[in-house]
N, C-alpha and C positions, 0 to 999 in steps of 0.2 A: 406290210404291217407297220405301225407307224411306232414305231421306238424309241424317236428320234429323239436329240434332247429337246426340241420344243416343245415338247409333251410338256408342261406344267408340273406334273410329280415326277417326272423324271428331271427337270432342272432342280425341285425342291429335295429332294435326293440328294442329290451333288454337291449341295452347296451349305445342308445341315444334317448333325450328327443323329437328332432325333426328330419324328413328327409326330404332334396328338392328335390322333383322330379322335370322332366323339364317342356318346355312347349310346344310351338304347334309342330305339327306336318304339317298340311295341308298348315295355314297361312306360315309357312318357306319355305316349298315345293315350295308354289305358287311366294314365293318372289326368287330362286330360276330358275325359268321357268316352272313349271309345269303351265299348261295350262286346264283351268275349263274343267273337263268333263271327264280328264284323267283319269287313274286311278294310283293312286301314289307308289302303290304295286307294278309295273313292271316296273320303276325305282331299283327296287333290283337288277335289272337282269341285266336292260339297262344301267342304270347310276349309281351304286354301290358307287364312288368315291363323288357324291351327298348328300346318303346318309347317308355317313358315316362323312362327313360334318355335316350333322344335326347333328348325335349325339354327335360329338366332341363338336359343337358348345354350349352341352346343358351341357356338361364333364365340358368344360373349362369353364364355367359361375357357377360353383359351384353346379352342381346338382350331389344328392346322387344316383340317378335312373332316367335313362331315360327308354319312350318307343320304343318299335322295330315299322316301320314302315308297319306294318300288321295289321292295323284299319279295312280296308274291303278286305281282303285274307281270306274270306270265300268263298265256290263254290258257293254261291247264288248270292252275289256282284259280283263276278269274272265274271260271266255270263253273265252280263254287259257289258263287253269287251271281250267275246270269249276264255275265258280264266278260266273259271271252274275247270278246269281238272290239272290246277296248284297252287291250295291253298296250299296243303303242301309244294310246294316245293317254291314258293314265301316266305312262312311264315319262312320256315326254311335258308334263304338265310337273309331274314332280323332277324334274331337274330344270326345268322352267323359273318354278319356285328360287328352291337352289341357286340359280346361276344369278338371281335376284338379287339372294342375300350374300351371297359370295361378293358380287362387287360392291354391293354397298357397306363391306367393314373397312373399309380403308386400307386395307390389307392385303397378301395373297394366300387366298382360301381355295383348298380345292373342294370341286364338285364331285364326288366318286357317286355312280350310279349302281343302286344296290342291286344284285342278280342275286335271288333265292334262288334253290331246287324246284324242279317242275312239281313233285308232292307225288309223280309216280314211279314204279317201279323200272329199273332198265329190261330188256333183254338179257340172259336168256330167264331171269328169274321172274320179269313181271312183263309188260304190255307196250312197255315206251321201245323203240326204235331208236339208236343213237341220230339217224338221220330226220326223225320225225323233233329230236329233242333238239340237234342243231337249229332246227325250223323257228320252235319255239324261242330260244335264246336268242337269235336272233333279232326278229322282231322287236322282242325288247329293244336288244342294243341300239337298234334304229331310233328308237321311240328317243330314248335318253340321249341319245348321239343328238336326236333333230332338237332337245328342249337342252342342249350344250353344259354337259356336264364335260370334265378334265377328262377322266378314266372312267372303263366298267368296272367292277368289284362285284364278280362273285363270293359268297359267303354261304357256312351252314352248307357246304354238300360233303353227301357221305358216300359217294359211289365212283370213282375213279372215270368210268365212261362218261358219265354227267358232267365232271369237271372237264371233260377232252372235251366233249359237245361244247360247254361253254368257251371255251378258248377258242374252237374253229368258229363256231358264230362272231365272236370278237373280230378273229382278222377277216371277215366277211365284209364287217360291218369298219373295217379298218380306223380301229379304234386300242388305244391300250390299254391292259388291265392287269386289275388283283385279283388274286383266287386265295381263299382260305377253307378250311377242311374244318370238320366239328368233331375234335376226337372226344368222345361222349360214353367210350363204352370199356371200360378199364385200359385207358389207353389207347384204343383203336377208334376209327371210324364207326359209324352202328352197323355198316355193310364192311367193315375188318380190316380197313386199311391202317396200316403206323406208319410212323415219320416218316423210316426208310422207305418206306412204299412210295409216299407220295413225292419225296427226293428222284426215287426212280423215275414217275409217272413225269414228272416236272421234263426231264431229261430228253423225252421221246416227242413234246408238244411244241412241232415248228415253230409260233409264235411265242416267244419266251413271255412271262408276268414282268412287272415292274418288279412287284414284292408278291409275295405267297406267305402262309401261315395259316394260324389257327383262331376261330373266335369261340364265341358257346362253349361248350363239354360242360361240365361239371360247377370247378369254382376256380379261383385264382390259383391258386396253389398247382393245382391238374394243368392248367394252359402253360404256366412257368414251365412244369417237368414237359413239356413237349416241345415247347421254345430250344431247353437246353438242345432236345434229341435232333431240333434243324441245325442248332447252332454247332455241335458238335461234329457234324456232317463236312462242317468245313463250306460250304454253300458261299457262294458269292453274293448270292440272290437276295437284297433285304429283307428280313423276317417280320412279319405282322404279328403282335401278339394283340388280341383284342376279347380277353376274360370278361367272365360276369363279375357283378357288385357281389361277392359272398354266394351263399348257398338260398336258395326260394325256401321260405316259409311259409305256410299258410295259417295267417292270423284277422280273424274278425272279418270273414268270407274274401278276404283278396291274397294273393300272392304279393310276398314282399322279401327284397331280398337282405340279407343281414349284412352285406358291407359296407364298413362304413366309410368317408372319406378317408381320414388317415389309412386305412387299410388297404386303401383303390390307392393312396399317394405311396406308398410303400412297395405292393406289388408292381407301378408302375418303373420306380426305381428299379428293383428286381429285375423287371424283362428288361430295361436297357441294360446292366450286368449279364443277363443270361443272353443277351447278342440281338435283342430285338430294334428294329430299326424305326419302324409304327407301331404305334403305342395307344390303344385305347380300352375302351368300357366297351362291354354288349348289355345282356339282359340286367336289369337294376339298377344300371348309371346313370346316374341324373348329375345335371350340370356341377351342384354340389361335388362331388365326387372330383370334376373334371376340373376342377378348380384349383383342388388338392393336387389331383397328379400334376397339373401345370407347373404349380408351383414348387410340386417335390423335383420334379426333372429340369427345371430351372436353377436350382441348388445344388445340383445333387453333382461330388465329385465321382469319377468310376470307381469303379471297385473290381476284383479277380472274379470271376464268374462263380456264382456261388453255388453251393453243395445243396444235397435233397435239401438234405438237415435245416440248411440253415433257411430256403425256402418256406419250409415245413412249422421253423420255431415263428417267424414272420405271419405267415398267413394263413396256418393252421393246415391237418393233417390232409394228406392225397386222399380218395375216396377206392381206391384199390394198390393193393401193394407193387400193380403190373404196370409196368409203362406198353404194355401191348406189343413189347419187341420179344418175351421168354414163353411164349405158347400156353400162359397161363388164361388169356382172352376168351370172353364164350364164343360160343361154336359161333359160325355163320347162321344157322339153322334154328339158333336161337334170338338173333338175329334181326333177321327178318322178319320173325313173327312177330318182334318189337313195332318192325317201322308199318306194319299192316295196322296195327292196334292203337297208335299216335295220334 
């Protein structure tokens, strides 16, 4: 497995205290024209000049790393749109892109190629086979490995086995990467895992990550109190904090999320205080936003790692009293009926 320091993010590691990644991908899409229900992968193909908009737009807002627009360019997603039979090569078109605009900033930008969840269920609860879900992950990794992306980056999974699949696909594909978790459900995964969990899981997976963390869950505030819970672990491993822009509103038929840049340049501050080492936006970041935080984390002297409290007065209240460690979390059972009904 290739760990080495010629890995690109692994010398960008080494040699700086913090990196911006970018931020949304689906929210920009949708601002954009993409239309609910699409699927944003075959924009590679269709509207390439699109895409590559995103990622400029994410270049030119000061981010060290964007993602490749292959979130759900796996054959199980794809099959959703008749289109299965094209994950490598969607995958490898959108880091194609990427690997484009990466060299043409005059700069060193990495490429991370984005790995969603397959969208089914593992064994023994649902239908996927960890060996049938290596498969799938895989391919991917091929795809984006052949259209030369830096790293893989897993993101958004909620199932401990799913993230092992994806890791063994990685050093298959002998490729290095990021894995982050979506704690979304008062503090836990939506299939029940917390920080210590996945500190464990991290532990047992041959291939070690560059960096691991958390993107998605709730709002900024929710991803900081989970930052803390890796940070506190004592972890060697650099931590990924990558929050949404605020909380999703639905105002005048769209979804819109309510943060605003100072409040993304604030929170971004925060996760380097609470030990975060990648630093970005997920759903509602637009360049604006990534602007602010560049320029808040370019300013910004450190500070003592801060309290709920002081989290809490910044960028407003947690959405459950539970950080998913005191057995206060729902059931499993409740669950999973979630992620049926999604």
């Amino acid at each position: 497995m290739s760990s080495a320091p010629s890995s690109p993010l692994q010398t960008l590691l080494a040699n700086r205290d913090w990196i911006l990644a970018d931020g949304a991908t689906g929210t920009n899409l949708f601002n954009m024209g993409l239309s609910s229900g699409d699927a944003p992968e075959l924009w590679n193909k269709t509207d390439p000049d699109k895409i590559k908009a995103l990622y400029k737009g994410s270049v030119d807002a000061g981010s060290d790393l964007f993602l490749t627009n292959s979130f759900g360019s796996n054959s199980s997603r794809l099959k959703l749109h008749g289109a299965e039979n094209r994950a490598a090569e969607l995958s490898r078109i959108s880091a194609e892109i990427g690997r484009e605009v990466a060299d043409a900033s005059g700069r060193q930008v990495i490429v991370a190629g984005s790995v969603g969840p397959t969208g089914e269920i593992m064994e023994p609860m649902g239908p996927l086979s960890y060996a049938v879900a290596v498969e799938i992950f895989h391919e991917q990794a091929e795809g984006l490995k052949a259209g030369g992306v830096d790293v893989a980056w897993v993101e958004t999974i909620s199932f401990g086995d799913e993230y092992r699949a994806a890791a063994e696909a990685f050093a298959l594909a002998d490729m290095p990467w990021v894995g982050t978790m979506s704690f979304d459900t008062a503090g836990r995964t939506m299939m029940g895992i917390t920080v210590p969990d996945m500190v464990k899981l991290l532990a047992k997976i041959p291939n070690k990550p560059l960096a691991f963390g958390a993107n998605c869950g709730v709002g900024a505030s929710d991803l900081l109190r989970t930052v803390l819970g890796f940070s506190v672990t004592g972890t060697q491993v650099p931590i990924v904090a990558k929050g949404n822009a605020g909380i999703p509103k639905y105002h005048d038929g769209h979804i819109h999320y309510d943060g605003t840049p100072e409040l993304m340049a604030n929170y971004a501050t925060l996760a380097r205080d609470c030990g975060a080492t990648i630093i970005g936006g997920c759903c509602g970041t637009t360049p604006d936003h990534l602007r602010a935080m560049r320029a808040a984390l370019e300013s910004h002297v450190a500070q003592v790692r801060p309290s709920l409290e002081t989290i809490k007065t910044a960028l407003g209240g947690f959405s459950s009293d539970s950080d998913g460690t005191d057995g206060n979390a729902p059931t499993r059972e409740r669950q999973n009926r979630r992620h049926r009904t999604t």
